[in-house]
N, C-alpha and C positions, 0 to 999 in steps of 0.2 A: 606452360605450353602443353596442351594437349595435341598428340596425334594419330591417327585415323587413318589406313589404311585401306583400301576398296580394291575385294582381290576375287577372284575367282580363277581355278582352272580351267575354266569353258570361257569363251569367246564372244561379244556380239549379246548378254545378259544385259547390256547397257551403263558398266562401270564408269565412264568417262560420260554422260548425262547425268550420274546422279551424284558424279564430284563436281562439276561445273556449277553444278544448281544450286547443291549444298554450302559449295564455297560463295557461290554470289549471294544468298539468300543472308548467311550468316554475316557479312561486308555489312552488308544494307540496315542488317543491326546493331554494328558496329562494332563488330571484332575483327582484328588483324588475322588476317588466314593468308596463309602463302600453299599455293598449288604448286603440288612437282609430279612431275608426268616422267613416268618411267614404264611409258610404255614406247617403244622403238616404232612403232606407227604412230609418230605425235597427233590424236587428234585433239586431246587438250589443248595443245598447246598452239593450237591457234581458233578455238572454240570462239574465246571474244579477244577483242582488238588490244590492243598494246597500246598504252603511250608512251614508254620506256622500252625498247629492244634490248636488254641485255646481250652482250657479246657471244656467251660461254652459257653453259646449259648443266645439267643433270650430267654429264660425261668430266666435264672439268671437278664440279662439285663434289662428285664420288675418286674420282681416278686418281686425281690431281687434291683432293682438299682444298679447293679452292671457296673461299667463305666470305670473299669481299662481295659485297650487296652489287659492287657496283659491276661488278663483272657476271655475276652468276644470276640476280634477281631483275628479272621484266616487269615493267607496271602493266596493268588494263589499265581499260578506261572504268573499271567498277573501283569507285573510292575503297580503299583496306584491303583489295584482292590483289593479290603480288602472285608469279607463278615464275619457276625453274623449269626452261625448255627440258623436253628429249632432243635430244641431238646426236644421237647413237642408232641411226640408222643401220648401221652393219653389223649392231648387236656384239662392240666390245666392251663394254662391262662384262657380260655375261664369264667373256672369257679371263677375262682382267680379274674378277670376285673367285673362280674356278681355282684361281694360281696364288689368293692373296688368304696369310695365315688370319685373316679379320674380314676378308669376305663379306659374308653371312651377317657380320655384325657391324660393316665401317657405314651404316647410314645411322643406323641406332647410337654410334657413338659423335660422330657428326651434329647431328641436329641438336642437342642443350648447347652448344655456341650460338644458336640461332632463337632459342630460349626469349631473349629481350624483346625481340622483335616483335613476335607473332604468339597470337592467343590459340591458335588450333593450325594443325598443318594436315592435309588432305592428301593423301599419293593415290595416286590412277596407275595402275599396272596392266600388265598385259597379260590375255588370257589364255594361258598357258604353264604349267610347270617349271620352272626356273630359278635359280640361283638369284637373279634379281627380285623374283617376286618374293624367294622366302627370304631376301634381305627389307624387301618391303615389311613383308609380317614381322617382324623382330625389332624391326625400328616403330613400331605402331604400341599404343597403349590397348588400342584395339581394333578389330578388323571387321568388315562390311562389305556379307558378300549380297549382292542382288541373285535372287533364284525367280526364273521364268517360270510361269504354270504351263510346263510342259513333263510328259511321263517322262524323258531321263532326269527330269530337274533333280527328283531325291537321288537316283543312283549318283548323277557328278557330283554329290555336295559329297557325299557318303564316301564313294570313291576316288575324290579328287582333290575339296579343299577339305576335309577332315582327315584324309590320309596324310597332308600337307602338315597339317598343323602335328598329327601325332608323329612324324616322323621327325620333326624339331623339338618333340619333348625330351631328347637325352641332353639337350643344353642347358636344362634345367640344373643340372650336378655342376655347370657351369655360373651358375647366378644367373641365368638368361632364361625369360619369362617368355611361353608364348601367350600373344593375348586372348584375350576372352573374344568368341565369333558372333555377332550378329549377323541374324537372316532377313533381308527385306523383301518380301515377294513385290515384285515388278512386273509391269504390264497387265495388269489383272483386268481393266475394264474393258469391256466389249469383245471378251471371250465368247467362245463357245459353251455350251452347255456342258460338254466333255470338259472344258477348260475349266469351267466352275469347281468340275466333280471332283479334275486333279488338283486344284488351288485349298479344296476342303480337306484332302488328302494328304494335301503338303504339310497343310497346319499338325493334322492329328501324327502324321508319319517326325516330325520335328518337336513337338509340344513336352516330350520326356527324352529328348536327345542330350544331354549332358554332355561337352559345357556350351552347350547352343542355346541362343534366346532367339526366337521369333520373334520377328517386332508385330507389336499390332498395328501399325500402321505398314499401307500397300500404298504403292505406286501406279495408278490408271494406266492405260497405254493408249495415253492422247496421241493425237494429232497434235496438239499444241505445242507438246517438247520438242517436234521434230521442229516445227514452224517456228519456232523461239534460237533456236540451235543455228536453223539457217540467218536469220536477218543477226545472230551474234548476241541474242538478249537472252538475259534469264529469265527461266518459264516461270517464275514470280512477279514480274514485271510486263512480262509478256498478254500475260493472263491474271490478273487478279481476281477475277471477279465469276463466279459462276454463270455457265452460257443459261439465259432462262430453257428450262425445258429438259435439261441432261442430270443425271444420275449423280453422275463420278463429279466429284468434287472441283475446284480450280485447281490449278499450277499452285497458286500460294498458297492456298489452304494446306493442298498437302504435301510441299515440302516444309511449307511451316513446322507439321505434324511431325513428319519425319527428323527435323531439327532438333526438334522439345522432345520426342523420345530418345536421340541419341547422346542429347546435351542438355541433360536437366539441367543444370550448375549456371545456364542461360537462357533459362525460358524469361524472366522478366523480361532481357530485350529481344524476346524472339516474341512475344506475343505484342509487343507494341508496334510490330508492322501492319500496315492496316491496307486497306482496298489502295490507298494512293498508291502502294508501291510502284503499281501499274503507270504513273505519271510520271515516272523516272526515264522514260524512254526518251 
């Protein structure tokens, strides 16, 4: 079981679209992925529809160890997408991981019970500095921040989720790994020209950042993911197919992309999604 983490200290980058997409894309290929949203503004957790309501959420799961499927795991309606509500709207984790001598590290020890089940697990966090978020990063093999082509974008990586990451490298004398950070620039299509200039900037300002990889795959800032989000469909399905006349690639194309560079170990069944996916609606 692999797991993935999608974290940022800044807010509104788009973390919980490009875990929704990621996770329904990668279903449709057919790996087991279970979504857990620990961000305290659920809006994973009701992105697409349920046909299983689990009782107990991300709160029971962490607080309580609670690990029975039947209690803590909700179905969608996307065959292999499973997802663990937020349910901690008053933000007691935060306080509960604060007081607990495993904290930092009870999701990381949690989830190999959940091993059998599921081929990748995807966490949506919330954007912000937090105790739950660097329990997110700890529990991840590795982490996925989305960066906006905007001029603070390099300073909050720099100042916010890279300061994150080195300031949980003394866990290391612990046997506790932090993982490796990929960067996905996001919303890049239909920038401004200023946006172009900061997007080419981001690349060169990141390109010899150690231990940062840029992906070379970007995320357009369609219209469509918003419009897919709303009627509850992923932007793979939504959109398969390139609009005749436009630039930026489809929905599928490039979260396909995005998939096959973060998951080689699955590109065979990530490339045999084809234009039908679109017919799954």
């Amino acid at each position: 079981m692999y797991v993935l983490s999608i974290i940022s200290t800044k807010g509104g980058v788009g973390k919980t679209t490009i875990t929704a997409n990621l996770g329904a894309l990668l279903a449709d290929a057919g790996l087991r992925v279970l979504l857990i949203d620990l961000d305290s503004q659920p809006t994973l957790s009701s992105y697409f529809s349920l046909t299983s309501r689990a009782p107990c959420g991300t709160l029971e799961l962490i607080a309580q160890h609670q690990l029975d499927p039947r209690q803590v795991v909700s179905r969608t309606e996307i065959a292999g997408l499973d997802l663990i509500r937020s349910n901690d709207p008053t933000g007691q984790l935060a306080t509960l991981l604060l007081h607990a001598p495993d904290g930092r590290v009870r999701l990381r020890n949690l989830l190999p019970r959940l091993a059998s089940a599921y081929d990748l697990v995807l966490i949506d966090t919330q954007g912000s500095r937090s105790v739950v978020l660097e329990m997110a990063v700890l529990a991840a093999d590795r982490a996925l921040s989305p960066v906006l082509p905007e001029m603070l974008a390099a300073r909050e990586v720099h100042g916010g989720t890279l300061q994150l990451l080195a300031d949980l490298q003394p866990l290391q004398r612990m046997g506790i790994r932090t993982p490796a950070l990929a960067l996905l620039l996001n919303r890049t299509e239909g920038i401004s020209n200023d946006g172009r200039l900061i997007t080419a900037g981001l690349r060169r300002s990141f390109s010899h950042t150690p231990p940062l990889l840029l992906l070379n795959t970007s995320i357009p800032g369609l219209v469509a993911y918003r419009q897919a989000a709303t009627l509850g469909l992923p932007a793979h399905r939504f959109e398969p197919r390139q609009p005749h006349g436009r630039k930026a690639p489809s929905c599928l194309s490039s979260v396909q992309a995005l998939a096959i560079e973060l998951f080689p170990q699955w590109q065979p069944q990530l490339t045999q999604l084809t234009l039908d996916a679109g017919d799954r609606r």
